[in-house]
C-alpha positions in Angstrom: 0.0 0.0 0.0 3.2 2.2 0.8 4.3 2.1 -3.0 0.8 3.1 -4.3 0.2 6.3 -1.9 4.1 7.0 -2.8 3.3 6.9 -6.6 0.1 9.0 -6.1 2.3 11.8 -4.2 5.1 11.4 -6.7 2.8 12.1 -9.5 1.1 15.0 -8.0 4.0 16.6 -6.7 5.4 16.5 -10.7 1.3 17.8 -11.3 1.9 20.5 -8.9 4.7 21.8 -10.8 2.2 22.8 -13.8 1.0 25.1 -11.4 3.7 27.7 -12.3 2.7 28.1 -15.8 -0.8 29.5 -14.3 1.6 32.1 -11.8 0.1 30.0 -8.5 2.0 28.7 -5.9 2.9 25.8 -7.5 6.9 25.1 -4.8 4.3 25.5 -2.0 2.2 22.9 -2.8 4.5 20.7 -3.5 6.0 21.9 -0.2 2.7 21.0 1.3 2.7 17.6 -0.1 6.1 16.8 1.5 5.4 18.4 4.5 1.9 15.7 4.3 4.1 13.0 3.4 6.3 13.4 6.1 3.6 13.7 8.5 2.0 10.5 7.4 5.1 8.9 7.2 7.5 9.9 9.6 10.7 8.0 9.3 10.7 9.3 5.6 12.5 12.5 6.0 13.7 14.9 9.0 11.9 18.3 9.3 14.9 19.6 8.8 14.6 18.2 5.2 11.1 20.3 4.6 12.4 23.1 6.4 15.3 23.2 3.9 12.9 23.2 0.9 10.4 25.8 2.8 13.6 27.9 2.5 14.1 27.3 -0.9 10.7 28.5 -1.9 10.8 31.3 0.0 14.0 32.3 -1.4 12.3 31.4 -4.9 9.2 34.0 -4.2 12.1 36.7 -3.2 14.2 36.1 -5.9 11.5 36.1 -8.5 10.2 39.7 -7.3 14.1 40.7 -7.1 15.3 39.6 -9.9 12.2 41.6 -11.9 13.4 44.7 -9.5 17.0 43.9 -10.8 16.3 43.7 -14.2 14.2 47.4 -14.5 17.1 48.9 -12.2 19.9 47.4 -15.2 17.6 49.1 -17.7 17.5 52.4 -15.9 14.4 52.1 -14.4 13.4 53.9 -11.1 12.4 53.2 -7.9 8.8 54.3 -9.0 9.2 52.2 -12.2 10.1 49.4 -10.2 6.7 49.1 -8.4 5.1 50.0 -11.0 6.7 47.0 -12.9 5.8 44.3 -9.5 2.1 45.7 -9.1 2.0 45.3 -12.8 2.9 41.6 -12.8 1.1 40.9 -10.2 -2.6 42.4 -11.4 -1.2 41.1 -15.0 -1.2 37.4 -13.5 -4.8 38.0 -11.8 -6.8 39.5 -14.8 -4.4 37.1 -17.3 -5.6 34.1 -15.5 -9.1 33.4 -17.2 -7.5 34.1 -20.9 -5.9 30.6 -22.7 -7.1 28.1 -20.1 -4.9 30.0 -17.2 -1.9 30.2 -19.4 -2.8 33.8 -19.7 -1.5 34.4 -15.8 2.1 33.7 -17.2 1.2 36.6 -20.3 -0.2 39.0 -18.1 2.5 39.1 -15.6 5.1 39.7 -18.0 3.4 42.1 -20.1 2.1 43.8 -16.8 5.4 43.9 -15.4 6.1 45.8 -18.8 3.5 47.9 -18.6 3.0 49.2 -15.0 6.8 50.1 -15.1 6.4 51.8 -18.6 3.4 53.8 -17.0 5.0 54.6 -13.6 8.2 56.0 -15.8 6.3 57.9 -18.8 5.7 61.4 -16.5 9.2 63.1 -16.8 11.4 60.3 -19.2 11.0 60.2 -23.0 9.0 57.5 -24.5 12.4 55.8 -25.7 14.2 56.0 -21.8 10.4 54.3 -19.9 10.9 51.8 -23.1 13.8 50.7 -22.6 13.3 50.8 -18.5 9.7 48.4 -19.1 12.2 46.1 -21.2 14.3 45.3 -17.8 11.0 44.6 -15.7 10.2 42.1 -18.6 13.3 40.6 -18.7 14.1 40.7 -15.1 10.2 39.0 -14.8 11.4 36.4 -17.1 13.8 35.5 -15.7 12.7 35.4 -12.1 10.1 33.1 -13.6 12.8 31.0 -14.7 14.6 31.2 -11.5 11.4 29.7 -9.5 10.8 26.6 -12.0 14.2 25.6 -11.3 13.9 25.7 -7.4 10.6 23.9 -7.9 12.2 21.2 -9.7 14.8 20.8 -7.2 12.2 20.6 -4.6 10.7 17.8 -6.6 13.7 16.0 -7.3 15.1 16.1 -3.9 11.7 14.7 -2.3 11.0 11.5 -4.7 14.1 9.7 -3.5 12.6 10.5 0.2 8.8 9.8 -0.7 9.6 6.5 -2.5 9.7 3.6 0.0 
């Protein structure tokens, strides 16, 4: 019975990852199910284990919204452009979400990231200087994206050889 509850957490910790192309919280779900896991089964894995990997998503939600900061700063964006460029992404991802069966989240946050930070820096810059400042919250938003997939698949990877009996 051990082997068919592991498979089913297995496969929906790999399900949960999806969850990041929709912009939900796809490492803490799957931090969830470990955290379950370990509950149910307690000689699996130390807490210190899912303590690790709560650490690593946490660092994965700071790094995505810093990276994006990053990115508009490298472009010449300001401190205004900056927020404008995270409350962008993040109302992006909400009223993205019902477009392309939820794929639209992952659209909207990078295109609101561009577009709160090119409206926050239009007052006072040329067109050409809040441009090119919009490009480094889209870029930075990227690749904070990127940067949180990768620590969710390490999350996964390091719990199957702990979840499988």
């Amino acid at each position: 019975m051990a082997y068919l509850w592991a498979t089913l957490t297995i496969l929906t910790l790999l399900l949960s990852q999806t969850l990041q192309l929709f912009s939900m919280p796809a490492n803490w779900v799957a931090l969830g199910l470990v955290a379950l896991w370990k509950w149910v089964y307690p000689a699996s894995m130390d807490w210190s284990f899912v303590i690790a990997l709560a650490v690593a998503a946490a660092l994965a939600e700071v790094l995505e919204f810093g990276l994006q900061a990053w990115g508009a700063g490298r472009y010449g964006a300001t401190g205004r452009g900056n927020l404008g460029g995270i409350v962008g992404a993040v109302a992006g991802a909400i009223l993205g979400a019902p477009f392309f069966l939820g794929l639209g989240a992952l659209a909207g946050a990078l295109g609101g990231a561009y577009l709160g930070c090119l409206v926050m820096e239009m007052p006072g810059r040329s067109r050409q200087e809040a441009m090119h400042a919009a490009k480094g919250a889209f870029v930075g938003k990227a690749l904070g994206f990127t940067v949180k997939i990768a620590v969710g698949a390490v999350i996964v990877v390091l719990s199957i050889p702990r979840i499988w009996p």
